[in-house]
N, CA, C and O atoms as a CHARMM CRD file, in Angstrom:
* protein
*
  372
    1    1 UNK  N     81.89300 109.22200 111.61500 PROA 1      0.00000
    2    1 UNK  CA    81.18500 108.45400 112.60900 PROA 1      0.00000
    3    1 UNK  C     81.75500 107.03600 112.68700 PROA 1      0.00000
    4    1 UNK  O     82.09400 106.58000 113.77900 PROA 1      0.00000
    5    2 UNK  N     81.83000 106.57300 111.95300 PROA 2      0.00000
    6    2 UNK  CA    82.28400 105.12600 111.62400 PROA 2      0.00000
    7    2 UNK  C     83.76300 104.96000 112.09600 PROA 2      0.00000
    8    2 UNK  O     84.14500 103.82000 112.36200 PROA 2      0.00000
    9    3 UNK  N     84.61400 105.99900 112.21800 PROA 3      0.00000
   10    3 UNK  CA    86.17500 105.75100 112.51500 PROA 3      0.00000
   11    3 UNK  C     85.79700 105.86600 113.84300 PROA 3      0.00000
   12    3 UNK  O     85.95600 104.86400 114.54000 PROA 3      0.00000
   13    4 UNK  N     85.17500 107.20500 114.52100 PROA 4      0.00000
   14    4 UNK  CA    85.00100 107.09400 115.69300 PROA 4      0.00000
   15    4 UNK  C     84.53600 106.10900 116.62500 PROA 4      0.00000
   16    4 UNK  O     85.01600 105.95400 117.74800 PROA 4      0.00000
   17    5 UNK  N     83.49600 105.37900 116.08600 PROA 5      0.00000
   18    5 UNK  CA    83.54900 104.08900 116.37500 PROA 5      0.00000
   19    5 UNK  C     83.93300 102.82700 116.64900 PROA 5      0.00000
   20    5 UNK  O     83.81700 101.93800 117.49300 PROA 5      0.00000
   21    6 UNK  N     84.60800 103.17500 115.25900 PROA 6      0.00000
   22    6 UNK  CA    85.91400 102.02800 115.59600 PROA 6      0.00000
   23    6 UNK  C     87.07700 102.41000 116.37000 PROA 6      0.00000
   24    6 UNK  O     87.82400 101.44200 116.51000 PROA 6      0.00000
   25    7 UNK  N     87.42900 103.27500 116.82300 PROA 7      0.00000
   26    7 UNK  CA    88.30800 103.90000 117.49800 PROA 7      0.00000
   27    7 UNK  C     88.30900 103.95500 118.85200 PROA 7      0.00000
   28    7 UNK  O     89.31500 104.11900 119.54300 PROA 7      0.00000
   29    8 UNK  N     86.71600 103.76400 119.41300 PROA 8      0.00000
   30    8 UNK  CA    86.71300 103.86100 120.60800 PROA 8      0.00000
   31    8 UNK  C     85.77500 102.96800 121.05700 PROA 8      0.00000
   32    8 UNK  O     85.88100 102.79200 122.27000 PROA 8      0.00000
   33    9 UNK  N     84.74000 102.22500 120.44800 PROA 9      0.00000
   34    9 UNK  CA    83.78800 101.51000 121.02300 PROA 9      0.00000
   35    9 UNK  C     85.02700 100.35300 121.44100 PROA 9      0.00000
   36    9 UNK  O     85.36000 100.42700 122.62400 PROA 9      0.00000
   37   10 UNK  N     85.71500  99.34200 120.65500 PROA 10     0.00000
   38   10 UNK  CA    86.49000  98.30500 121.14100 PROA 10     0.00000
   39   10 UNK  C     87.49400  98.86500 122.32700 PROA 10     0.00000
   40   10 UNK  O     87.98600  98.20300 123.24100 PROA 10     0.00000
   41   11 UNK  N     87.59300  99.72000 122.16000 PROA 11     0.00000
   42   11 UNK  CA    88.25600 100.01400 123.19400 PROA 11     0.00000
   43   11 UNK  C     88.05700 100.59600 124.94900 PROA 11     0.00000
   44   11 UNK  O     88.79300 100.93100 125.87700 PROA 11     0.00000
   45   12 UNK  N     86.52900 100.45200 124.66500 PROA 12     0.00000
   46   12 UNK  CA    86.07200 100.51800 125.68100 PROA 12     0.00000
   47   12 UNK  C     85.45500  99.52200 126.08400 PROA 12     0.00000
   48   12 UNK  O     84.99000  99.52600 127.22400 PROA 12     0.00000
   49   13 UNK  N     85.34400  98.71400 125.46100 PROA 13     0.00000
   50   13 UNK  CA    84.42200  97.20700 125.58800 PROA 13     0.00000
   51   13 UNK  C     85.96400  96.41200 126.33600 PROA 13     0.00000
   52   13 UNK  O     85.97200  95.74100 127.36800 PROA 13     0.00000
   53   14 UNK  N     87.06600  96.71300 125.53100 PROA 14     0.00000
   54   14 UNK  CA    87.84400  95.21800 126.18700 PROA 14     0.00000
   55   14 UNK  C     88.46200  95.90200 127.61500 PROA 14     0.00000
   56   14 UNK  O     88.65000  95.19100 128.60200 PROA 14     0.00000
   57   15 UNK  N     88.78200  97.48500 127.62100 PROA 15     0.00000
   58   15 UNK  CA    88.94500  97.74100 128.67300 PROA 15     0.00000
   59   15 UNK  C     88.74400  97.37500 129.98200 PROA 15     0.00000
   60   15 UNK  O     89.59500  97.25500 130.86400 PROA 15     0.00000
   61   16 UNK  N     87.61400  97.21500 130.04100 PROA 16     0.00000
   62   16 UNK  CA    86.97000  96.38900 131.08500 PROA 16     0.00000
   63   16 UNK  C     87.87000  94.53400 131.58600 PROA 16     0.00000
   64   16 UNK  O     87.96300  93.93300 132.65600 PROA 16     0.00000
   65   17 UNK  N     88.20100  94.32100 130.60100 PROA 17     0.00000
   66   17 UNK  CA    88.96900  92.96600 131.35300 PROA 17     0.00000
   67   17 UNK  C     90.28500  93.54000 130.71700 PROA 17     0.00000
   68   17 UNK  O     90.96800  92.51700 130.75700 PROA 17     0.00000
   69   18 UNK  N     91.01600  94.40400 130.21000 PROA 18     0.00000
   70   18 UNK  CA    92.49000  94.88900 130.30800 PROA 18     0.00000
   71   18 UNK  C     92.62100  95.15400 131.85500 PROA 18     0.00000
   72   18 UNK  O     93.78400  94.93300 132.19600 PROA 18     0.00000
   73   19 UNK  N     92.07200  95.42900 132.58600 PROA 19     0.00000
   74   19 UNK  CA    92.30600  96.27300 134.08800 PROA 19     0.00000
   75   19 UNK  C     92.48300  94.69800 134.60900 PROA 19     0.00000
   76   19 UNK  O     93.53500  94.58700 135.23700 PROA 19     0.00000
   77   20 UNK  N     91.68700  93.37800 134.50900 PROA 20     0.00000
   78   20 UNK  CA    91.72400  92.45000 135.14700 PROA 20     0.00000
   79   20 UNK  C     93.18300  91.80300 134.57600 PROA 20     0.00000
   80   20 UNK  O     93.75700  90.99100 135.30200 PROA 20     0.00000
   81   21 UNK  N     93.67400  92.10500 133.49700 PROA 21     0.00000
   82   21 UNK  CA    94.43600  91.06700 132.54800 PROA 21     0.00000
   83   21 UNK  C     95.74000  91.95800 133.26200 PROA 21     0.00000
   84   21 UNK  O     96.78000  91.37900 133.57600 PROA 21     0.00000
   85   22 UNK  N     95.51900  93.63300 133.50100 PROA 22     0.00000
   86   22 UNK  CA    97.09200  93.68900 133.75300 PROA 22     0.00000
   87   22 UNK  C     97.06500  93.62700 135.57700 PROA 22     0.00000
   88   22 UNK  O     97.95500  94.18200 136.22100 PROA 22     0.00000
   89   23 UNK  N     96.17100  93.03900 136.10400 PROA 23     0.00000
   90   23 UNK  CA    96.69500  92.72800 137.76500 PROA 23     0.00000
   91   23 UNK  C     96.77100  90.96000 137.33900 PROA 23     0.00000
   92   23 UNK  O     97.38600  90.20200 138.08900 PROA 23     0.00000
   93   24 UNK  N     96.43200  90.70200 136.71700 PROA 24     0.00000
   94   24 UNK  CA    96.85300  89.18500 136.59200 PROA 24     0.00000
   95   24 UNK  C     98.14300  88.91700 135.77900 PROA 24     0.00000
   96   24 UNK  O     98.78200  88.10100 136.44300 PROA 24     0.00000
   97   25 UNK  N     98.61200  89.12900 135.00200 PROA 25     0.00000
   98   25 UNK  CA   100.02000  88.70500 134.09300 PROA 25     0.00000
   99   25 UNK  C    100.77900  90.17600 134.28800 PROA 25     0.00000
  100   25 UNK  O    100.42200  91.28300 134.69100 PROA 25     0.00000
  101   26 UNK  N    101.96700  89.61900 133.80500 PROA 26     0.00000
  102   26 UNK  CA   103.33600  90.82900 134.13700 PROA 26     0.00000
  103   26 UNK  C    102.88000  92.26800 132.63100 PROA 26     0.00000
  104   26 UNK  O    102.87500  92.25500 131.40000 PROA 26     0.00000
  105   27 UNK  N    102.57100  93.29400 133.71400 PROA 27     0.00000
  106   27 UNK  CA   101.90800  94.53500 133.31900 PROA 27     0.00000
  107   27 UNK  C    103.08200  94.94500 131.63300 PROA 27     0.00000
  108   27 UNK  O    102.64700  95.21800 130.51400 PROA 27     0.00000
  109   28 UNK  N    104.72600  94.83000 132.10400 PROA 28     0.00000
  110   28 UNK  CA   105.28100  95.19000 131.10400 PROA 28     0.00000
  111   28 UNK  C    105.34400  93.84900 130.08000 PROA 28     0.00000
  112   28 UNK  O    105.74300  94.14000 128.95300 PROA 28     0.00000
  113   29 UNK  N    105.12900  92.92200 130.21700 PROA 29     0.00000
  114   29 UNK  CA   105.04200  91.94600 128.96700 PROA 29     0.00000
  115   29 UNK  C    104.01400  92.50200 127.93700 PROA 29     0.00000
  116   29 UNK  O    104.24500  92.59600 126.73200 PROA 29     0.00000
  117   30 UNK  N    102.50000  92.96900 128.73600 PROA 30     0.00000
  118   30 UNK  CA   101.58200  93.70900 128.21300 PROA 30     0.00000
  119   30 UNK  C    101.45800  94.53100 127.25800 PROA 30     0.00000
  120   30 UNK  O    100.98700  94.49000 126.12100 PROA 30     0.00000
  121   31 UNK  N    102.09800  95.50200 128.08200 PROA 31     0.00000
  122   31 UNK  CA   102.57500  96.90300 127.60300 PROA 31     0.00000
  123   31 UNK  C    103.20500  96.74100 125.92800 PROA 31     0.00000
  124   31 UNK  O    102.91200  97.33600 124.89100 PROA 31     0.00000
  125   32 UNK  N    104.40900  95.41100 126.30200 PROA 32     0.00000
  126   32 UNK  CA   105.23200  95.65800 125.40900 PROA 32     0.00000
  127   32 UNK  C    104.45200  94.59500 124.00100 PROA 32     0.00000
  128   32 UNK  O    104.55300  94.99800 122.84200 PROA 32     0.00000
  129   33 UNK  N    104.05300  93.87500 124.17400 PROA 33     0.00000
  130   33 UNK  CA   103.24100  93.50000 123.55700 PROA 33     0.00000
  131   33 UNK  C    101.42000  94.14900 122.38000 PROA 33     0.00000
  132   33 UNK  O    100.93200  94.26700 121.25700 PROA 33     0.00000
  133   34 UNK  N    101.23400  94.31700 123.72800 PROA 34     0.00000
  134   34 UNK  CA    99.87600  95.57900 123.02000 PROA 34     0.00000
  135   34 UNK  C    100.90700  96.88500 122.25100 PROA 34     0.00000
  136   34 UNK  O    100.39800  97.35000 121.23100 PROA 34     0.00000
  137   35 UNK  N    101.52000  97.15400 122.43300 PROA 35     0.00000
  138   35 UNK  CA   102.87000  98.24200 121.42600 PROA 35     0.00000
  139   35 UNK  C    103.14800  98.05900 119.98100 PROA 35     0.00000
  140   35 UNK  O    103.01600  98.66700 118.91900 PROA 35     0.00000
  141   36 UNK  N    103.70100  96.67000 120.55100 PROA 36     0.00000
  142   36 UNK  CA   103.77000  95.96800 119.25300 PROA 36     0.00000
  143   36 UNK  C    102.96200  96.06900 118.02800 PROA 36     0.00000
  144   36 UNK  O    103.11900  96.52500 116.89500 PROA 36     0.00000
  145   37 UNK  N    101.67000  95.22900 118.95100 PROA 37     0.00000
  146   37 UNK  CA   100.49800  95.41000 117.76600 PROA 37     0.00000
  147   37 UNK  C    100.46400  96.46500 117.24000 PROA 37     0.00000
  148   37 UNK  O    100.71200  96.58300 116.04000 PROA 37     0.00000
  149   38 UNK  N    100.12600  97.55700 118.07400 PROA 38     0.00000
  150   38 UNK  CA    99.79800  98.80400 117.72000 PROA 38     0.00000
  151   38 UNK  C    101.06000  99.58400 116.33300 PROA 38     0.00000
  152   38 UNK  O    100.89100 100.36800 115.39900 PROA 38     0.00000
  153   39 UNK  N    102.14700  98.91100 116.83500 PROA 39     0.00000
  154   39 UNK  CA   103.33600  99.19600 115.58700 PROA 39     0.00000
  155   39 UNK  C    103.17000  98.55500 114.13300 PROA 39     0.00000
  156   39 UNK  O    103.42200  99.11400 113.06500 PROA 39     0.00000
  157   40 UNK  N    102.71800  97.33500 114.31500 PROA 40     0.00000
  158   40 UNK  CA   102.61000  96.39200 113.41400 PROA 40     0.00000
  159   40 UNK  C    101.90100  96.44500 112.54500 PROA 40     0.00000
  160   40 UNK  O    101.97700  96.20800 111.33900 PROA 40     0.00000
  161   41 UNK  N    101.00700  96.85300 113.35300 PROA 41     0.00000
  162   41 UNK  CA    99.42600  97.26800 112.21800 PROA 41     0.00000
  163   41 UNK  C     99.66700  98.67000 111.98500 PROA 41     0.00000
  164   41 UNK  O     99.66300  98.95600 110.78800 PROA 41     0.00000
  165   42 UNK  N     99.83400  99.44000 112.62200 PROA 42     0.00000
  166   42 UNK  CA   100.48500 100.68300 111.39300 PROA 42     0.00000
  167   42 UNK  C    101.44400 100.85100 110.70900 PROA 42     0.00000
  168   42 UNK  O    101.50900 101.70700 109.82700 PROA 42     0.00000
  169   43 UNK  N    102.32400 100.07500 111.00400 PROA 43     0.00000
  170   43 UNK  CA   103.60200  99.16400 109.04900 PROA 43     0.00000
  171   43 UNK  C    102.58200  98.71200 108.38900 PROA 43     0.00000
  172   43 UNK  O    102.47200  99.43300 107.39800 PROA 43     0.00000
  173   44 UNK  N    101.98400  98.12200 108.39100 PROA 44     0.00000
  174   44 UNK  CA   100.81500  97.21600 107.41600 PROA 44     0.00000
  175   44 UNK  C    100.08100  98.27400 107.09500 PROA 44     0.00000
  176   44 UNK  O     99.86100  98.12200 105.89300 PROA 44     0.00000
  177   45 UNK  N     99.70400  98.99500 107.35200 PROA 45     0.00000
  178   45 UNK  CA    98.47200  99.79200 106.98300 PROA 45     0.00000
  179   45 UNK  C     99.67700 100.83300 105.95500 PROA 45     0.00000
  180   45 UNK  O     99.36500 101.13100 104.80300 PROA 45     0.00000
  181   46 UNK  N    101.02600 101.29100 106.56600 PROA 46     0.00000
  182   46 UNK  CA   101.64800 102.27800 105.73900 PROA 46     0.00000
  183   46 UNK  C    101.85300 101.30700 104.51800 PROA 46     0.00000
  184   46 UNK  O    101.41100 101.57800 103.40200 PROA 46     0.00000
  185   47 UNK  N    102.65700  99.98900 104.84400 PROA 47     0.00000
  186   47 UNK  CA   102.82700  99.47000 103.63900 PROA 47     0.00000
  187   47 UNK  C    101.88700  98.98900 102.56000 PROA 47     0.00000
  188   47 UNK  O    102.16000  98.61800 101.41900 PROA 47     0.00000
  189   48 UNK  N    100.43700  99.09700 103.31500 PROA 48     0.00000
  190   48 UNK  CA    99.25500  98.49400 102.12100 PROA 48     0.00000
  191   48 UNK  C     99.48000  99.57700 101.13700 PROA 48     0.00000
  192   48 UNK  O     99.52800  99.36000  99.92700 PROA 48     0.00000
  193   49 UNK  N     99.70400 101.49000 102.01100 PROA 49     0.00000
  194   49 UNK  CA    98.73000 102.58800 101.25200 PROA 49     0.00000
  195   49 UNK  C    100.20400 102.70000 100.07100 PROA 49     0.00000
  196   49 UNK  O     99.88700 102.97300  98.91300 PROA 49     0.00000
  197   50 UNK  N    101.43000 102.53700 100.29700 PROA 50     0.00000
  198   50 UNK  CA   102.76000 102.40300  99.65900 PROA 50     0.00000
  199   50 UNK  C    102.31800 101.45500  98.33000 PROA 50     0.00000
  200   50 UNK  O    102.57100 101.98500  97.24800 PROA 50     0.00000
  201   51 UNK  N    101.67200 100.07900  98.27700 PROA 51     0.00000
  202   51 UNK  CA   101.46400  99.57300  97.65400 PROA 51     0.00000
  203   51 UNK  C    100.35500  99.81100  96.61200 PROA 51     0.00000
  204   51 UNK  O    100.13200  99.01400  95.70200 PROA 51     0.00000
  205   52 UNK  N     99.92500 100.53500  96.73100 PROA 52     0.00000
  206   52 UNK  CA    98.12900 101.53500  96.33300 PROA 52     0.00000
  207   52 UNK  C     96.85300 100.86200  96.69200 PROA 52     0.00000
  208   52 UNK  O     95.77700 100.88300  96.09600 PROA 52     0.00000
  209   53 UNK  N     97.20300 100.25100  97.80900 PROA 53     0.00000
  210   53 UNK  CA    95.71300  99.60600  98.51200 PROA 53     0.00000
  211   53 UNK  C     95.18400 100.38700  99.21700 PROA 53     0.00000
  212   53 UNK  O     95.73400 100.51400 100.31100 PROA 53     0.00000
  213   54 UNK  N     93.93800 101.24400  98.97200 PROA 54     0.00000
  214   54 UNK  CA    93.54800 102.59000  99.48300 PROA 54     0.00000
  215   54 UNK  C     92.28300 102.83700  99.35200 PROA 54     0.00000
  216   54 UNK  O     91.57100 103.48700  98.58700 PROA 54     0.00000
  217   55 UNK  N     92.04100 101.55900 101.12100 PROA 55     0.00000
  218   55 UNK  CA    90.74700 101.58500 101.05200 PROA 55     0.00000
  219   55 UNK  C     90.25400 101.75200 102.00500 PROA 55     0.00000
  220   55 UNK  O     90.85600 101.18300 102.91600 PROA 55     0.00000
  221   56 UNK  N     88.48400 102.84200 102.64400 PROA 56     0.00000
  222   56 UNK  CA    88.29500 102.75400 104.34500 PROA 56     0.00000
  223   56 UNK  C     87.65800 101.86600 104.48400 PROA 56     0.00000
  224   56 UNK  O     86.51400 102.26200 104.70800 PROA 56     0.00000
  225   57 UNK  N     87.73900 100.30700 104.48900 PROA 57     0.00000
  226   57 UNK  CA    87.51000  99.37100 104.93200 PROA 57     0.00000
  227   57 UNK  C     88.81600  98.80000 105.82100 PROA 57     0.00000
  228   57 UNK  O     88.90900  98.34200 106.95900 PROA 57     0.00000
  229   58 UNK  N     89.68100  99.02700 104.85000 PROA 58     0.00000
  230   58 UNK  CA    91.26200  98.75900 105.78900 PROA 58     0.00000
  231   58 UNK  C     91.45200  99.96700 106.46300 PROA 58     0.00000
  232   58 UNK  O     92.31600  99.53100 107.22400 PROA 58     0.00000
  233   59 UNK  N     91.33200 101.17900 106.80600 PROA 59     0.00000
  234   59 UNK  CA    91.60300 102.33700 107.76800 PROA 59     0.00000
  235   59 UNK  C     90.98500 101.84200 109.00800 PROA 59     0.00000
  236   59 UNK  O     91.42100 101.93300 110.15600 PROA 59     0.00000
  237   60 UNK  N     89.74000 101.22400 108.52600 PROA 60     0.00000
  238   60 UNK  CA    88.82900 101.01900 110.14100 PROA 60     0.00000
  239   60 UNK  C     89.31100  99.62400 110.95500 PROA 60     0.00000
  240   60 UNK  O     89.41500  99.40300 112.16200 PROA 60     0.00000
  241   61 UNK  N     89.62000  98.57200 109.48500 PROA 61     0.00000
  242   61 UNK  CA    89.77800  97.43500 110.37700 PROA 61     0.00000
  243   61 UNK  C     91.08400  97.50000 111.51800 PROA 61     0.00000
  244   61 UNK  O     91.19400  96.99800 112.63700 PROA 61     0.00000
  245   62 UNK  N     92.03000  98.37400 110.68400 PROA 62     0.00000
  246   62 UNK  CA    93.48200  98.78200 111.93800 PROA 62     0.00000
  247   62 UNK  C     93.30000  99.50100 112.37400 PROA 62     0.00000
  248   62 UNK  O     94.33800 100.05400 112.73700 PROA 62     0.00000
  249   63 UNK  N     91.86900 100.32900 112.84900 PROA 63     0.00000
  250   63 UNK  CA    91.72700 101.53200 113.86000 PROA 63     0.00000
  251   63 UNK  C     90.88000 100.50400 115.07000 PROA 63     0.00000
  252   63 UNK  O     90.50400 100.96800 116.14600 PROA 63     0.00000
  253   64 UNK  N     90.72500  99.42900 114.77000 PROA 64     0.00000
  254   64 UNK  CA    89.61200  98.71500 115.65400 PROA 64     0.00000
  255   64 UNK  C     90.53800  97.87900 116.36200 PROA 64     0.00000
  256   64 UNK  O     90.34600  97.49500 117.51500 PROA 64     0.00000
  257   65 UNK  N     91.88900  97.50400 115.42600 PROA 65     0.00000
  258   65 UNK  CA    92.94000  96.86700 116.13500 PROA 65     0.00000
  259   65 UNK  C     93.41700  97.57200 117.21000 PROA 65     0.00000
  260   65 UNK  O     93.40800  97.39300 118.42800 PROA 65     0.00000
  261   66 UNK  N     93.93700  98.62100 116.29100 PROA 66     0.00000
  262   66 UNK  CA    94.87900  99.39900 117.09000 PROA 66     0.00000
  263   66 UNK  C     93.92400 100.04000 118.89400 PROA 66     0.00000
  264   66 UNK  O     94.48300 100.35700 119.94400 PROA 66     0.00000
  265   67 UNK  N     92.19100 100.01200 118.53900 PROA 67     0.00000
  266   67 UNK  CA    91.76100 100.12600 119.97500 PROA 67     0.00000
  267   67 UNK  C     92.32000  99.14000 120.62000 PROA 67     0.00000
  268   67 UNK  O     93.17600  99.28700 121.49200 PROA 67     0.00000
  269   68 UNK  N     91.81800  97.95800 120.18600 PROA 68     0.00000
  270   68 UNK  CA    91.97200  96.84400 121.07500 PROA 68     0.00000
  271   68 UNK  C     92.83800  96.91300 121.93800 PROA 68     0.00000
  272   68 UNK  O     92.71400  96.89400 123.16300 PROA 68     0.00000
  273   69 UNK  N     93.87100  97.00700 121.21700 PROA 69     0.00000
  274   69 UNK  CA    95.64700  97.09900 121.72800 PROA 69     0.00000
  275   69 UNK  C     95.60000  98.34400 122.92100 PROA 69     0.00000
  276   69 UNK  O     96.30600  98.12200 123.90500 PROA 69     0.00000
  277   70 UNK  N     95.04100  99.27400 122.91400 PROA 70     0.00000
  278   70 UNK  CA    94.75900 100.54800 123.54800 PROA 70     0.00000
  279   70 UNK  C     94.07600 100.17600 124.71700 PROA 70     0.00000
  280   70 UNK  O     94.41500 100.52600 125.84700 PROA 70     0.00000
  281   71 UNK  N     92.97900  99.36600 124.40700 PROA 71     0.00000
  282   71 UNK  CA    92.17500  98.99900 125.75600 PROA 71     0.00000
  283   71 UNK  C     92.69800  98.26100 126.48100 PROA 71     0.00000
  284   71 UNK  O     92.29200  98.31000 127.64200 PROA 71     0.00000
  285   72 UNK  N     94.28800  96.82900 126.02400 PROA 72     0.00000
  286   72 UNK  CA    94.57100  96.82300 127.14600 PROA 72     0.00000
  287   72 UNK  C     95.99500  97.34900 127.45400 PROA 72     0.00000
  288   72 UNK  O     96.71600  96.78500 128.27700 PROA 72     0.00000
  289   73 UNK  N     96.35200  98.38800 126.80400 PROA 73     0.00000
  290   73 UNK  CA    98.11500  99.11200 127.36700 PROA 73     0.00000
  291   73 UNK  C     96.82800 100.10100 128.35100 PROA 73     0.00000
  292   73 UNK  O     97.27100  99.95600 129.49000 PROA 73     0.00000
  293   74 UNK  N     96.00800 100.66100 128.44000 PROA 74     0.00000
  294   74 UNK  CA    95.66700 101.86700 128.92100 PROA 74     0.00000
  295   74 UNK  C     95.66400 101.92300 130.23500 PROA 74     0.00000
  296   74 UNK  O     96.03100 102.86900 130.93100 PROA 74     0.00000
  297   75 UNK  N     95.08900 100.51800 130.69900 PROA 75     0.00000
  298   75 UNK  CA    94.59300  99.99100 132.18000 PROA 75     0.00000
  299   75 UNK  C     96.15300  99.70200 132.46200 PROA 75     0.00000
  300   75 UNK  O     96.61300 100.27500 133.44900 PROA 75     0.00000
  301   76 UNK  N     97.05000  98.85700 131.69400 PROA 76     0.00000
  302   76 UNK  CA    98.63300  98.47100 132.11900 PROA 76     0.00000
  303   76 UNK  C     99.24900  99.43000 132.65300 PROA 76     0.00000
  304   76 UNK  O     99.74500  99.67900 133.75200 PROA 76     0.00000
  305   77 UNK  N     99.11100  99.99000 131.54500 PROA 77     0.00000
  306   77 UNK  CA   100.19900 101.99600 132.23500 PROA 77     0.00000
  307   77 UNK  C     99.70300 102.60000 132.79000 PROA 77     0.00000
  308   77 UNK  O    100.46900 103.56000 132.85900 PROA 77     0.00000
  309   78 UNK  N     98.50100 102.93800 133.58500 PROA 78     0.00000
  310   78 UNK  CA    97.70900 103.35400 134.36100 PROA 78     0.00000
  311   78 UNK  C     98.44400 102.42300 136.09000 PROA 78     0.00000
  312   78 UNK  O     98.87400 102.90500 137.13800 PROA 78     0.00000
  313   79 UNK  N     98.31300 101.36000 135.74300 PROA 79     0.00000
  314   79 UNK  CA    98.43100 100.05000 137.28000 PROA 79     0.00000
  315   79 UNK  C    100.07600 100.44400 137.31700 PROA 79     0.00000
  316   79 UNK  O    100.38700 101.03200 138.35300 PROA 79     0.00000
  317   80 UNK  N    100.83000 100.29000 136.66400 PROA 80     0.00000
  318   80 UNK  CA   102.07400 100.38300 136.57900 PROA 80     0.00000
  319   80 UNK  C    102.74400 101.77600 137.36700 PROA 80     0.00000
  320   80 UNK  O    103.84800 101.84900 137.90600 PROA 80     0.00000
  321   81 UNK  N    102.15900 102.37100 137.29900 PROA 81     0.00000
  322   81 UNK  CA   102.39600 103.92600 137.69600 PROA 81     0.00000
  323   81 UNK  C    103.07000 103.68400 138.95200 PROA 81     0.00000
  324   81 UNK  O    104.28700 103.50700 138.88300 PROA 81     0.00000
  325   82 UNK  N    102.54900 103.64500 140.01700 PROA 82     0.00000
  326   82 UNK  CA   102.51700 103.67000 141.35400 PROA 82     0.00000
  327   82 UNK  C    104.03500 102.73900 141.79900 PROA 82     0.00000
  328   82 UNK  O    104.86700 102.92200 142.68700 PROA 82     0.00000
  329   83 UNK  N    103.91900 101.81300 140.83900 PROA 83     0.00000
  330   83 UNK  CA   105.45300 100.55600 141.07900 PROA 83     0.00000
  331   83 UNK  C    106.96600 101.29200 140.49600 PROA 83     0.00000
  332   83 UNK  O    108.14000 101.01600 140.74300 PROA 83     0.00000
  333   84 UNK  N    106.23800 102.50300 139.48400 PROA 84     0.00000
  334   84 UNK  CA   107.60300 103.38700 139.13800 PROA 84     0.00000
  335   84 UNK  C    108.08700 104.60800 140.07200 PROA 84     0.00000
  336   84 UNK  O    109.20900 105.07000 140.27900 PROA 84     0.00000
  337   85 UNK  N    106.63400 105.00100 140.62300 PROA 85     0.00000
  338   85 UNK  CA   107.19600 106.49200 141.49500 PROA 85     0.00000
  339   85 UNK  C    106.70600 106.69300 142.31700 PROA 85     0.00000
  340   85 UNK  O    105.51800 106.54400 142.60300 PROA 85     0.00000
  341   86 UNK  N    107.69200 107.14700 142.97000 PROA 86     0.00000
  342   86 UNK  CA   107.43300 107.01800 144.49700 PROA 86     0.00000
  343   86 UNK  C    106.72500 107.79400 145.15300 PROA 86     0.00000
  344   86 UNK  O    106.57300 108.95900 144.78400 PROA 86     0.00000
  345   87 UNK  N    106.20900 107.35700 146.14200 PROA 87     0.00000
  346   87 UNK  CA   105.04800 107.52200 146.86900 PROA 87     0.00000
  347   87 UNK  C    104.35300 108.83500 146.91200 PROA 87     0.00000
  348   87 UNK  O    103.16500 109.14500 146.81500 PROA 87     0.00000
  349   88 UNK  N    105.53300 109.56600 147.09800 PROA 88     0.00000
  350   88 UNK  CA   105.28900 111.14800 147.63900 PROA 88     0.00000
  351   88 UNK  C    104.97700 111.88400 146.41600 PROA 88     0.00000
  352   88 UNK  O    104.27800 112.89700 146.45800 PROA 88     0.00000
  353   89 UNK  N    105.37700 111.50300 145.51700 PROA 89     0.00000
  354   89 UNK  CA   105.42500 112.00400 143.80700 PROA 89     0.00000
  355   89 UNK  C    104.42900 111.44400 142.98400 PROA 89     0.00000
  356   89 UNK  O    104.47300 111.41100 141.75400 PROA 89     0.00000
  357   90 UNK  N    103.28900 110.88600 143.89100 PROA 90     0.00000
  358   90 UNK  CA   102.27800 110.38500 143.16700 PROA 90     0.00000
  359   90 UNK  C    101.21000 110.95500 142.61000 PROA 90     0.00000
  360   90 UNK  O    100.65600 110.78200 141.52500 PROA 90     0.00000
  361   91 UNK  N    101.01400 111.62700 143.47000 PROA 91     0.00000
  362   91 UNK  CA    99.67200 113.08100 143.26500 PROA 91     0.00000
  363   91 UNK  C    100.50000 113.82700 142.15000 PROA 91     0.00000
  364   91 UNK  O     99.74400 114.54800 141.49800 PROA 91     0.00000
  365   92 UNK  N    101.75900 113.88700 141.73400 PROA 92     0.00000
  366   92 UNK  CA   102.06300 115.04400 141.13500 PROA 92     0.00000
  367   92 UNK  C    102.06200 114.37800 139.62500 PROA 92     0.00000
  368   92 UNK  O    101.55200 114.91700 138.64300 PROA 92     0.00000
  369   93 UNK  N    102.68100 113.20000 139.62900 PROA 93     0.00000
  370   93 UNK  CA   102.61100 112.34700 138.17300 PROA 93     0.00000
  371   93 UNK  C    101.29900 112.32200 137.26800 PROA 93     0.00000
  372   93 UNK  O    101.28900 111.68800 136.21300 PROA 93     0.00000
């Protein structure tokens, strides 16, 4: 219950201004950015459990990140779509 939570409540909460954040700033800075995080914090999390730090207090706090990061690539790559393919090939993507 508790992962699920963290897994999806933040990520539905910031969602809501990811959709505003990727029609306002450049969608792939976003993208490539919210990625990042999402990379970063799972090196950290591999390198804590490598180190024998092996705890679900740290599983949840980088599952709450890693939403975050989710809530706003989701709305980015979603808006982005339409600027990659073309018109006729839209319904099918």
């Amino acid at each position: 219950m508790l992962s699920t939570i963290c897994a999806m409540f933040p990520q539905v909460i910031i969602s809501l201004w990811g959709g505003v954040w990727s029609d306002r700033y450049n969608r792939k800075t976003l993208i490539m950015l919210t990625d990042g995080f999402i990379a970063l914090s799972t090196f950290g999390l591999a390198i804590a459990f490598w180190a024998g730090f092996q705890r679900l207090e740290l599983l949840l706090a980088v599952s709450v990140v890693r939403s975050i990061s989710a809530g706003i690539q989701t709305p980015c790559v979603h808006a982005i779509f339409p600027q990659l393919v073309p018109m006729e090939k839209l319904t099918r993507i």
